[in-house]
N, C-alpha and C positions, 0 to 999 in steps of 0.2 A: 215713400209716400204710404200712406197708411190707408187699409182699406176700409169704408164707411160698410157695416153692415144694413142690407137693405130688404124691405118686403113688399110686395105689387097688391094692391086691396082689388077686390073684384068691382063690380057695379054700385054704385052709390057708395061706393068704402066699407061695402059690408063685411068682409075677410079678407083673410091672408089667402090669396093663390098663387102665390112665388114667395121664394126665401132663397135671398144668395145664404153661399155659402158659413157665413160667419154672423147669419142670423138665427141659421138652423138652431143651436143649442137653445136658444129664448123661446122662441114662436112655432107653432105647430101647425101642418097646410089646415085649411077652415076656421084657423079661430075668429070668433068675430071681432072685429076692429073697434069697437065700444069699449069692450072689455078688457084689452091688453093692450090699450094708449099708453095708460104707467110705463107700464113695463118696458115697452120700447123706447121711450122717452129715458128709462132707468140706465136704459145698455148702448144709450146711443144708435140704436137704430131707427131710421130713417124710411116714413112709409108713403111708399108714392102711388096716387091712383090709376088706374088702369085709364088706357086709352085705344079702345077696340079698332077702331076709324084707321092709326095710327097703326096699327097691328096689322091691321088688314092688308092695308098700303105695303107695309115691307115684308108680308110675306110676299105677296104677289111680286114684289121686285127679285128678292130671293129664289124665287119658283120659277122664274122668266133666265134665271143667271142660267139653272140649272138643267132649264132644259134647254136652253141654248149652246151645252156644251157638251150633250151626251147623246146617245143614240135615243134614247125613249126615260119619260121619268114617271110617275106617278104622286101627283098629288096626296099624301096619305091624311095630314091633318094643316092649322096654320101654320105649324114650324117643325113638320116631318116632311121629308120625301124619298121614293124608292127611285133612287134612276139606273137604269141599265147600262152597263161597262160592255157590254158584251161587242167584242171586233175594236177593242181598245187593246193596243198593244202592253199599256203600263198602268194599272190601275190604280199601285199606288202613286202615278206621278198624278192623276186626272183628279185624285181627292186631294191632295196637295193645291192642283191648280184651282178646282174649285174651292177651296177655303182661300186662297187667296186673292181670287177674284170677287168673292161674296164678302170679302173684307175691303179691300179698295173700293168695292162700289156701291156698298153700304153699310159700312162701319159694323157691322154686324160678328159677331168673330161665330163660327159653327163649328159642330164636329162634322166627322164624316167616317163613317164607319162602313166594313166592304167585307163580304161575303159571296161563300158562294149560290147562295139564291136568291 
């Protein structure tokens, strides 16, 4: 299956604020979306408008997974969070289980990256 390269326009379709990864070499984050319709249209990539409402919703479902399965989290932005491992026996198993949980319960795929602070 072949992957579609993709870009997320901001409000009204005014710019590019996301670029998968096989759209990056075309498109640069802020250009205006008037301007490089060609272009994408030239390389087959595919530009979808943003949907805040929608953003908003899954992050709060994501953020609800997350502190639901750890001692304390912090909200950092829509799609960051700091959560605490601390008096978890196995840290990498708990970021394991959370990407897999925040995948079955919302199709969502994350990373999860672990540190000591």
């Amino acid at each position: 299956m072949a992957k579609v390269p993709i870009v997320v326009l901001s409000n009204n379709d005014g710019c590019v604020i996301a670029r998968s990864c096989d759209a990056k070499p075309f498109v640069t984050m802020g250009e205006p979306y008037f301007q490089i319709k060609q272009r994408l249209e030239q390389h087959g990539i595919i530009a979808f408008s943003s949907n805040y409402a929608l953003y908003g919703g899954m992050s709060e479902r994501v953020m609800s997974l997350i502190e639901s399965m750890v001692p304390a989290a912090e909200v950092y932005s829509i799609d960051e969070s700091f959560a605490d491992f601390t008096g978890l026996p196995d840290a990498t198993a708990m970021g394991r289980a959370l990407r897999a949980r925040i995948l079955k319960c919302t199709g969502i795929p994350v990373g999860v990256g672990i540190g000591p602070s």
